[in-house]
NULORO-380287 format. One record per atom (N, C-alpha, C): residue in one letter; atom name; z, x, y; residue number from 1. Coordinates in Angstrom, 3 decimals. Layout:
   fifi   milo         c3         c1         c2   markol
      A     CA          Z          X          Y      NUM
...
REM end
This chain:
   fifi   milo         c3         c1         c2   markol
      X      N     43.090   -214.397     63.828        1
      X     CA     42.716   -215.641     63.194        1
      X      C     41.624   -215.424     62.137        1
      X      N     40.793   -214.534     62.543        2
      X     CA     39.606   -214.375     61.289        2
      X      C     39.779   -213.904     60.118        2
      X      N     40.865   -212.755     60.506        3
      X     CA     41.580   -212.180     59.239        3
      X      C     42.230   -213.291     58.116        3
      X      N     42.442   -214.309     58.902        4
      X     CA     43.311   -215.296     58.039        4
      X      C     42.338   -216.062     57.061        4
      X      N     41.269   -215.982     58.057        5
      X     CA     40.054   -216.875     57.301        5
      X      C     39.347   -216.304     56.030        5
      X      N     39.684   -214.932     56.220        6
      X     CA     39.043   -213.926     55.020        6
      X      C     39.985   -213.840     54.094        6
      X      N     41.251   -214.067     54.539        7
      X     CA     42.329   -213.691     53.465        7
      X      C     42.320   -215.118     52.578        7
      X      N     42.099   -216.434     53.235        8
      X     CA     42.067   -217.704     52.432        8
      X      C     40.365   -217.705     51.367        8
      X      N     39.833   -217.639     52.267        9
      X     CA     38.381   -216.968     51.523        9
      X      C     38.504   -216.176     50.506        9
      X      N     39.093   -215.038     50.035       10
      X     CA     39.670   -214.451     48.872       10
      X      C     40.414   -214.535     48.162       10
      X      N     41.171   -215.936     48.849       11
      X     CA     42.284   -216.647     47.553       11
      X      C     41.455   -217.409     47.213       11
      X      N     40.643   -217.928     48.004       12
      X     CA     39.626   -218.848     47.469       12
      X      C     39.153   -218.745     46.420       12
      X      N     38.177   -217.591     46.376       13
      X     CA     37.610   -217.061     45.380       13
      X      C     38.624   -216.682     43.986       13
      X      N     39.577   -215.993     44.294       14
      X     CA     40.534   -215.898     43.297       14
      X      C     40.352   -216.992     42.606       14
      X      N     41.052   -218.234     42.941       15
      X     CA     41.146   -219.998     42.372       15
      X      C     39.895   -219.981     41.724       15
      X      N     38.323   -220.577     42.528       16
      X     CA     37.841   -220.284     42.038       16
      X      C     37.398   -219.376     40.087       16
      X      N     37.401   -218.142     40.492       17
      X     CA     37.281   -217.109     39.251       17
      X      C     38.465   -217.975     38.025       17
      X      N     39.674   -218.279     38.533       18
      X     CA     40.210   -218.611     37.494       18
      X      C     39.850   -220.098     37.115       18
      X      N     39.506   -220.838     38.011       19
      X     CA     39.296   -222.020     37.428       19
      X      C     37.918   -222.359     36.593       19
      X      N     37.101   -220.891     36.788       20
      X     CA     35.618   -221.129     36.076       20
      X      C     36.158   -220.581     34.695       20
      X      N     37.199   -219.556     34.158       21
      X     CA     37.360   -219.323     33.112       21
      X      C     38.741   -220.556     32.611       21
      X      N     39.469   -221.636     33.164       22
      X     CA     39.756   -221.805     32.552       22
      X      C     39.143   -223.470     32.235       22
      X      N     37.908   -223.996     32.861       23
      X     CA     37.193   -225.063     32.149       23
      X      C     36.388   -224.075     30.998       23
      X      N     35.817   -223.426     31.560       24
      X     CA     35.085   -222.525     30.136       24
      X      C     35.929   -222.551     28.967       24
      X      N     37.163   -222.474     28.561       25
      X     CA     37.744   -222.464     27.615       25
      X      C     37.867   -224.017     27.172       25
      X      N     38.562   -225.081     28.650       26
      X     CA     38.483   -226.052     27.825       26
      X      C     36.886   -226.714     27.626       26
      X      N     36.347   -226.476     28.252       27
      X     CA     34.497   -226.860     27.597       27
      X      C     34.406   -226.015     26.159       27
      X      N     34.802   -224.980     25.541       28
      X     CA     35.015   -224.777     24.207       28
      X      C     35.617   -225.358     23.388       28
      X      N     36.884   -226.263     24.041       29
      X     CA     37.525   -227.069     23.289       29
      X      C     36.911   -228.399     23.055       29
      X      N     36.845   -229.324     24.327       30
      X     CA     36.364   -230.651     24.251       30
      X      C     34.984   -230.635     24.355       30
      X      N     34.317   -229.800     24.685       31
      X     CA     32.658   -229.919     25.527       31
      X      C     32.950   -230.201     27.241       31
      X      N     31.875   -229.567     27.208       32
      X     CA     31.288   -229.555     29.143       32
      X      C     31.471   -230.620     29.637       32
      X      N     31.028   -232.216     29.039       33
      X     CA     31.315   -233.247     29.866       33
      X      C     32.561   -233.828     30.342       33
      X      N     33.818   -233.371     28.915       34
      X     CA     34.730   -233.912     29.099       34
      X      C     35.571   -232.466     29.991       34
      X      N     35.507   -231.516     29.596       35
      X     CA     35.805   -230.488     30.510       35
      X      C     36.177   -230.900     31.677       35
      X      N     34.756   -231.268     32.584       36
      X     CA     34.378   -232.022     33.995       36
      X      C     35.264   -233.137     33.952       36
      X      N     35.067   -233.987     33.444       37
      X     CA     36.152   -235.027     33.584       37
      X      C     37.483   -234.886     33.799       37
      X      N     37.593   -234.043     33.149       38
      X     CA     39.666   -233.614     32.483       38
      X      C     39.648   -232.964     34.309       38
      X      N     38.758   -232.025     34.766       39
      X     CA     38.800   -231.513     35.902       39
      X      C     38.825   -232.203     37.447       39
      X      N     38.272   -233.120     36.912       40
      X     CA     37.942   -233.852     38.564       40
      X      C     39.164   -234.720     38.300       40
      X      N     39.758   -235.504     36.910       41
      X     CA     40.760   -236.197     36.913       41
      X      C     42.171   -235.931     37.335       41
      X      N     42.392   -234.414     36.881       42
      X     CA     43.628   -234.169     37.363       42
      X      C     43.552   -233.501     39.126       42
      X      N     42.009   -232.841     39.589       43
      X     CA     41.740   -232.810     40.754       43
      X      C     42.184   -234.096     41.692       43
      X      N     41.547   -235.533     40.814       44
      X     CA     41.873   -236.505     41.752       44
      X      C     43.488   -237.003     41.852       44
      X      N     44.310   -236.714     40.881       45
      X     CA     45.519   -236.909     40.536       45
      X      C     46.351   -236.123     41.356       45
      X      N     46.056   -234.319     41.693       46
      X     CA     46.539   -233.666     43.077       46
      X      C     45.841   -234.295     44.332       46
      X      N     44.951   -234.246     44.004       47
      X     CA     44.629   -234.618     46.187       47
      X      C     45.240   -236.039     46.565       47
      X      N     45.316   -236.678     45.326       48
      X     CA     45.939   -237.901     45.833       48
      X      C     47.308   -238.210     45.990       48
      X      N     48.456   -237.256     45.374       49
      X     CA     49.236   -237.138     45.679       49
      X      C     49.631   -236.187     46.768       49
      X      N     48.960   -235.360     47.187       50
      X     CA     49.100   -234.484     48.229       50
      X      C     49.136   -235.176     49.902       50
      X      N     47.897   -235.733     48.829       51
      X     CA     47.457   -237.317     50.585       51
      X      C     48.539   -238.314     50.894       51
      X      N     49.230   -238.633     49.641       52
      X     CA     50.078   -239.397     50.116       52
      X      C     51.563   -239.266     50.634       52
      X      N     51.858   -237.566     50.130       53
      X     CA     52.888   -236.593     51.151       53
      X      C     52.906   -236.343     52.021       53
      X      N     51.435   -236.211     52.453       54
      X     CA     51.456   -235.342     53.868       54
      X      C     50.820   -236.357     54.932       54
      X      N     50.566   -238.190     54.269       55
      X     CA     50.333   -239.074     55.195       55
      X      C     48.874   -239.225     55.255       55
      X      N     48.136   -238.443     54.657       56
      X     CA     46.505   -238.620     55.493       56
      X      C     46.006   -239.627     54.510       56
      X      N     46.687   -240.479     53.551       57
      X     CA     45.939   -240.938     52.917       57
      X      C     45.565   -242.349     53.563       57
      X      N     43.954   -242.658     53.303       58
      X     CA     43.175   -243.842     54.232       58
      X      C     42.358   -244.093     52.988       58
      X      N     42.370   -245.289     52.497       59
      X     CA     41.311   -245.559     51.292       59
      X      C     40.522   -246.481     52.155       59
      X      N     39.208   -246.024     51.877       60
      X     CA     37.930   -246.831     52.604       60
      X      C     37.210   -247.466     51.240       60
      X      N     35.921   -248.213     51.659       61
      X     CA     35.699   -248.705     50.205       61
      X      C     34.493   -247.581     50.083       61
      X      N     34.103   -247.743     48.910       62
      X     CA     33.058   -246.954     48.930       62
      X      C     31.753   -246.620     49.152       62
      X      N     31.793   -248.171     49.592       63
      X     CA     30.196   -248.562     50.568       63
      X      C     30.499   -247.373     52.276       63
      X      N     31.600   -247.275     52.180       64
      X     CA     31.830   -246.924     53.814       64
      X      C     31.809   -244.982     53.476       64
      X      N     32.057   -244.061     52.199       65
      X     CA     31.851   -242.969     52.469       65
      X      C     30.143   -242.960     52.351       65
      X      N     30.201   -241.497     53.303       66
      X     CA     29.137   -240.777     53.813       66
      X      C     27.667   -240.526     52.248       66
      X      N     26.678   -240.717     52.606       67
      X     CA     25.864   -240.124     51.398       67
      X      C     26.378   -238.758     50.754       67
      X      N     26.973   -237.502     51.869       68
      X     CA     27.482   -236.329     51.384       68
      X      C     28.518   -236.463     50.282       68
      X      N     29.533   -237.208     50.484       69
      X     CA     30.104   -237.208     49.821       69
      X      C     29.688   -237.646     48.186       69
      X      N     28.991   -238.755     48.054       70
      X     CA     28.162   -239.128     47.056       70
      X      C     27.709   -238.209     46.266       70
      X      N     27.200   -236.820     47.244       71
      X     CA     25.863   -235.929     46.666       71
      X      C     27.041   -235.080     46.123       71
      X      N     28.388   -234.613     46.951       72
      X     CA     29.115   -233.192     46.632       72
      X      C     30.053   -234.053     45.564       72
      X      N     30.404   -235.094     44.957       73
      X     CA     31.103   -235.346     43.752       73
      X      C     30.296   -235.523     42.641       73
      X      N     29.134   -235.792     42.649       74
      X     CA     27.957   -235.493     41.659       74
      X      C     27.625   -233.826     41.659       74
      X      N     27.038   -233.658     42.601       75
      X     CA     27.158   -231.565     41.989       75
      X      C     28.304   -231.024     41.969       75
      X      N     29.800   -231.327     42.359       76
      X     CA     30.882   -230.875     41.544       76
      X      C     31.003   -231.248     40.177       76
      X      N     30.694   -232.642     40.134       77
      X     CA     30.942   -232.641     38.380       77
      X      C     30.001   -231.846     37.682       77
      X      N     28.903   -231.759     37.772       78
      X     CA     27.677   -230.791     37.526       78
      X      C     27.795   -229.498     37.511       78
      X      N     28.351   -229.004     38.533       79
      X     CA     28.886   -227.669     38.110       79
      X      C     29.742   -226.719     37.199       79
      X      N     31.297   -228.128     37.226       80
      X     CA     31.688   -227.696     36.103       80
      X      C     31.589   -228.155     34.535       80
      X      N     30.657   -229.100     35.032       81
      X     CA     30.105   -228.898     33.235       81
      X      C     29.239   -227.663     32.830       81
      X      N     28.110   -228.003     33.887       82
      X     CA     27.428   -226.686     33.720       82
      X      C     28.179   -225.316     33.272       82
      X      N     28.654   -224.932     34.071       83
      X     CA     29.853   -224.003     33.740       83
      X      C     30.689   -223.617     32.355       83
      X      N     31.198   -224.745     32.348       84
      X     CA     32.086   -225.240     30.929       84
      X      C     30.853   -224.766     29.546       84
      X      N     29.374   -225.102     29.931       85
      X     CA     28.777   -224.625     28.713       85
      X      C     28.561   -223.671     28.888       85
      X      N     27.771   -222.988     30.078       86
      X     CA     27.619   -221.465     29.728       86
      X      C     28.626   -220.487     29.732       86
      X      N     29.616   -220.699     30.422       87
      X     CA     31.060   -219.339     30.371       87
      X      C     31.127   -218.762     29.170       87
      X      N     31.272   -219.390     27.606       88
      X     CA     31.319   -219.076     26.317       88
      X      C     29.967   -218.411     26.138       88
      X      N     29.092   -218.636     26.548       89
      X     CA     28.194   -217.881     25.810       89
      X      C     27.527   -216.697     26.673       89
      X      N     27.799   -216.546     28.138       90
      X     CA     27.447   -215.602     28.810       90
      X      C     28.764   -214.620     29.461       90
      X      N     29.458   -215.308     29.388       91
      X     CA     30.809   -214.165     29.786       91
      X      C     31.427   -214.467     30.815       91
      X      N     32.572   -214.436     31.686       92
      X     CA     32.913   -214.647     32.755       92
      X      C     32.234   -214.024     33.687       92
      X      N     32.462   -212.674     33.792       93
      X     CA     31.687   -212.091     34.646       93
      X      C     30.285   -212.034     34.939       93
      X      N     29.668   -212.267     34.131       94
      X     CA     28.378   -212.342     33.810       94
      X      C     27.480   -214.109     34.749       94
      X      N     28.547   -214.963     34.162       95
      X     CA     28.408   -216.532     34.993       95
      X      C     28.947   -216.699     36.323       95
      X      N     29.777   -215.828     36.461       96
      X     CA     30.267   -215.822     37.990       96
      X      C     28.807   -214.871     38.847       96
      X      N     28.834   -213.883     38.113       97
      X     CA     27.620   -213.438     39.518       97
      X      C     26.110   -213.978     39.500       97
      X      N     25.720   -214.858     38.209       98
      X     CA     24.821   -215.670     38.468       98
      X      C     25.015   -217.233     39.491       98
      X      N     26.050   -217.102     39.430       99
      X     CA     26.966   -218.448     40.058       99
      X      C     26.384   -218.047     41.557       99
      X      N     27.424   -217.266     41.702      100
      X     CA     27.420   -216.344     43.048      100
      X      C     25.729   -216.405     43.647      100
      X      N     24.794   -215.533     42.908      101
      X     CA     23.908   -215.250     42.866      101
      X      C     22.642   -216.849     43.662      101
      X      N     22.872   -217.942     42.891      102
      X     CA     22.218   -218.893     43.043      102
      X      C     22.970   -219.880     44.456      102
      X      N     24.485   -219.234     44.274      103
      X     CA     24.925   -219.957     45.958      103
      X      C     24.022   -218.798     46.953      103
      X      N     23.737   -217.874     46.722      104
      X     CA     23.024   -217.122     47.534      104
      X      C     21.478   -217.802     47.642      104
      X      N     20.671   -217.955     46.792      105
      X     CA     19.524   -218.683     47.101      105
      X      C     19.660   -219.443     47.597      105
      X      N     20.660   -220.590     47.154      106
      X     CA     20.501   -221.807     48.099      106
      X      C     20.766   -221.559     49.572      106
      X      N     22.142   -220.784     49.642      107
      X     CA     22.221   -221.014     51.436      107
      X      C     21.219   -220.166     51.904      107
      X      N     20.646   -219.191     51.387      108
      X     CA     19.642   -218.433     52.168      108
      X      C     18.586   -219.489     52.513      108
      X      N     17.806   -220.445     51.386      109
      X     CA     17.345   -222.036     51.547      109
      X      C     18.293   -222.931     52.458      109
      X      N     18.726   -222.971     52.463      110
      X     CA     19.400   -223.826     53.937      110
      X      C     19.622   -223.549     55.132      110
      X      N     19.821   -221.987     55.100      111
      X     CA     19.537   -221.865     56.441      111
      X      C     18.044   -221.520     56.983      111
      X      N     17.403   -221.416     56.052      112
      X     CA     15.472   -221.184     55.955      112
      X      C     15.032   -222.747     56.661      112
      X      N     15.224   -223.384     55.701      113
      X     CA     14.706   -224.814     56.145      113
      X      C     15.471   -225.736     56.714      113
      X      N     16.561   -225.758     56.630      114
      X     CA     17.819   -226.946     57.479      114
      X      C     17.851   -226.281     59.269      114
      X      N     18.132   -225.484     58.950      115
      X     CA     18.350   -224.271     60.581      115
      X      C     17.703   -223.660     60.642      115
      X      N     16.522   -223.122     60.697      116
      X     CA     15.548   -222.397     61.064      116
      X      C     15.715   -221.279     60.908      116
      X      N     16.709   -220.901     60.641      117
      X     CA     17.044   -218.954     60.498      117
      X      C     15.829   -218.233     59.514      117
      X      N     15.169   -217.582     59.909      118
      X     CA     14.137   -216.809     58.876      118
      X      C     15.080   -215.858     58.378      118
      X      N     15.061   -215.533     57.107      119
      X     CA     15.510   -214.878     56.319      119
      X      C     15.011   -213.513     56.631      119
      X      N     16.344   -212.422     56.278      120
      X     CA     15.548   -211.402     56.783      120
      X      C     15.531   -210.414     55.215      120
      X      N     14.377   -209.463     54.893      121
      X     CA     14.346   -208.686     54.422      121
      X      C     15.716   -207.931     53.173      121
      X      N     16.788   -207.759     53.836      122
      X     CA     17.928   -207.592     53.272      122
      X      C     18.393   -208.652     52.434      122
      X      N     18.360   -210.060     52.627      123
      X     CA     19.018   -210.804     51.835      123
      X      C     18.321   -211.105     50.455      123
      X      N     17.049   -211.539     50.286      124
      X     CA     16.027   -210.775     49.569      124
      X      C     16.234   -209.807     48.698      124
      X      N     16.451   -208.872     49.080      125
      X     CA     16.655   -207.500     48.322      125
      X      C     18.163   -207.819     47.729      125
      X      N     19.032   -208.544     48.710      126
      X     CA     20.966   -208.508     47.865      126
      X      C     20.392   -209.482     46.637      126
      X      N     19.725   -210.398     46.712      127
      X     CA     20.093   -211.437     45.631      127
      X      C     18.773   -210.617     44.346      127
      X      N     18.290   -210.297     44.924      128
      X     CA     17.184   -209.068     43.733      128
      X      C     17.912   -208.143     42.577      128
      X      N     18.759   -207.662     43.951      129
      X     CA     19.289   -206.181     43.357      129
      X      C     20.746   -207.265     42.105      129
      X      N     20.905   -208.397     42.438      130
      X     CA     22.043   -209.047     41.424      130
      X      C     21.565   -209.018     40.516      130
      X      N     20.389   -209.878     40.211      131
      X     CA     19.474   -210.136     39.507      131
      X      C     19.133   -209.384     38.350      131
      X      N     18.512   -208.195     39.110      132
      X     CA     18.584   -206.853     37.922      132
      X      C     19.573   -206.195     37.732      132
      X      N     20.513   -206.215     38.263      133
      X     CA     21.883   -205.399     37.412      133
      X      C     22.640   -206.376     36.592      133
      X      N     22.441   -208.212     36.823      134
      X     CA     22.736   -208.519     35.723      134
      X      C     21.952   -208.196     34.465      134
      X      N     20.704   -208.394     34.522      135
      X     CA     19.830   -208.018     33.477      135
      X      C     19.727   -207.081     33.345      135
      X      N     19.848   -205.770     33.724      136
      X     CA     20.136   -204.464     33.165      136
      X      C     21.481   -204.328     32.460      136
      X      N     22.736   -205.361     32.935      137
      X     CA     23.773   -205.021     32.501      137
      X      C     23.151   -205.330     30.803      137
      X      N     23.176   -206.420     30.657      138
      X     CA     22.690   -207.720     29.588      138
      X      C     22.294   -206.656     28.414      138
      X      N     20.927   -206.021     29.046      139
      X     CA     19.945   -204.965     28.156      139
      X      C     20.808   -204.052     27.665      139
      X      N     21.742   -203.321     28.776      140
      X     CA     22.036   -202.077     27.904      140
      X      C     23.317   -202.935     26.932      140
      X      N     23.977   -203.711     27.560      141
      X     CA     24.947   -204.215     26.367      141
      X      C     24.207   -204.368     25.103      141
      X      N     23.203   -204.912     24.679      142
      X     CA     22.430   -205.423     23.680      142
      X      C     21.788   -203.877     23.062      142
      X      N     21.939   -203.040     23.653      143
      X     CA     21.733   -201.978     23.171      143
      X      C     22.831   -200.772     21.998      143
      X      N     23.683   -201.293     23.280      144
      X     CA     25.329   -200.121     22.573      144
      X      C     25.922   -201.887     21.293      144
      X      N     24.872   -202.745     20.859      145
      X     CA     25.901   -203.382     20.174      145
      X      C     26.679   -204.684     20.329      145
      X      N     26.665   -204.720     21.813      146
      X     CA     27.739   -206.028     21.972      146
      X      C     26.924   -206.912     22.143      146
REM end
């Protein structure tokens, strides 16, 4: 069963990777805001047809969803605008492991202060060592030219 969970976890990410390069392109086309929009619109256009195939669909009003939900459709749209502007000017790869990089601060922050987990030593050092090999990458590129 865990294996399965790692194998969806890496399609995950796959989706993901492609879907950060392909608002980045359209945030080159329309801009970041509408990017986000065009994204969550046709997002809401699949889940809602998906919901209504497979039966789970329940429309509540919107006084009745959760504050979470409130908070995670505001930092999804946020993200991929965010996104949508920097991809063009920092690179795919380059915005994905700062991406990466800052989901690492935060949950290391959530499980610091939400759950009590003290952070240990190692995690610290993983999100460090990103840190400077992006910026070492950055430097020597700016060096050979690109």
């Amino acid at each position: 069963m865990m294996a399965g969970h790692i194998l969806l976890a890496v399609f995950n990410g796959l989706l993901i990777g492609l879907s950060r390069s392909l608002n980045g392109r359209l945030g080159m086309a329309v801009g970041p805001m509408r990017a986000s929009w065009w994204n969550h619109l046709v997002g809401f256009a699949f889940l809602s047809a998906a919901l209504a195939v497979t039966g789970g669909w329940q429309l509540h009003s919107a006084v009745e969803a959760p504050p979470t939900a409130w908070l995670g459709g505001l930092f999804g749209a946020l993200f991929v605008a965010a996104n949508s502007l920097v991809m063009p000017r920092l690179g795919t790869l380059r915005t994905a492991v700062l991406v990466i990089c800052g989901q690492m601060v935060t949950g290391l922050a959530v499980d610091w202060l939400a759950a009590g987990k003290t952070p240990g030593w190692t995690q610290f050092a993983g999100i460090t060592l990103i840190l400077l090999g992006t910026f070492s990458a950055r430097r020597a590129g700016h060096r050979n030219g690109k």
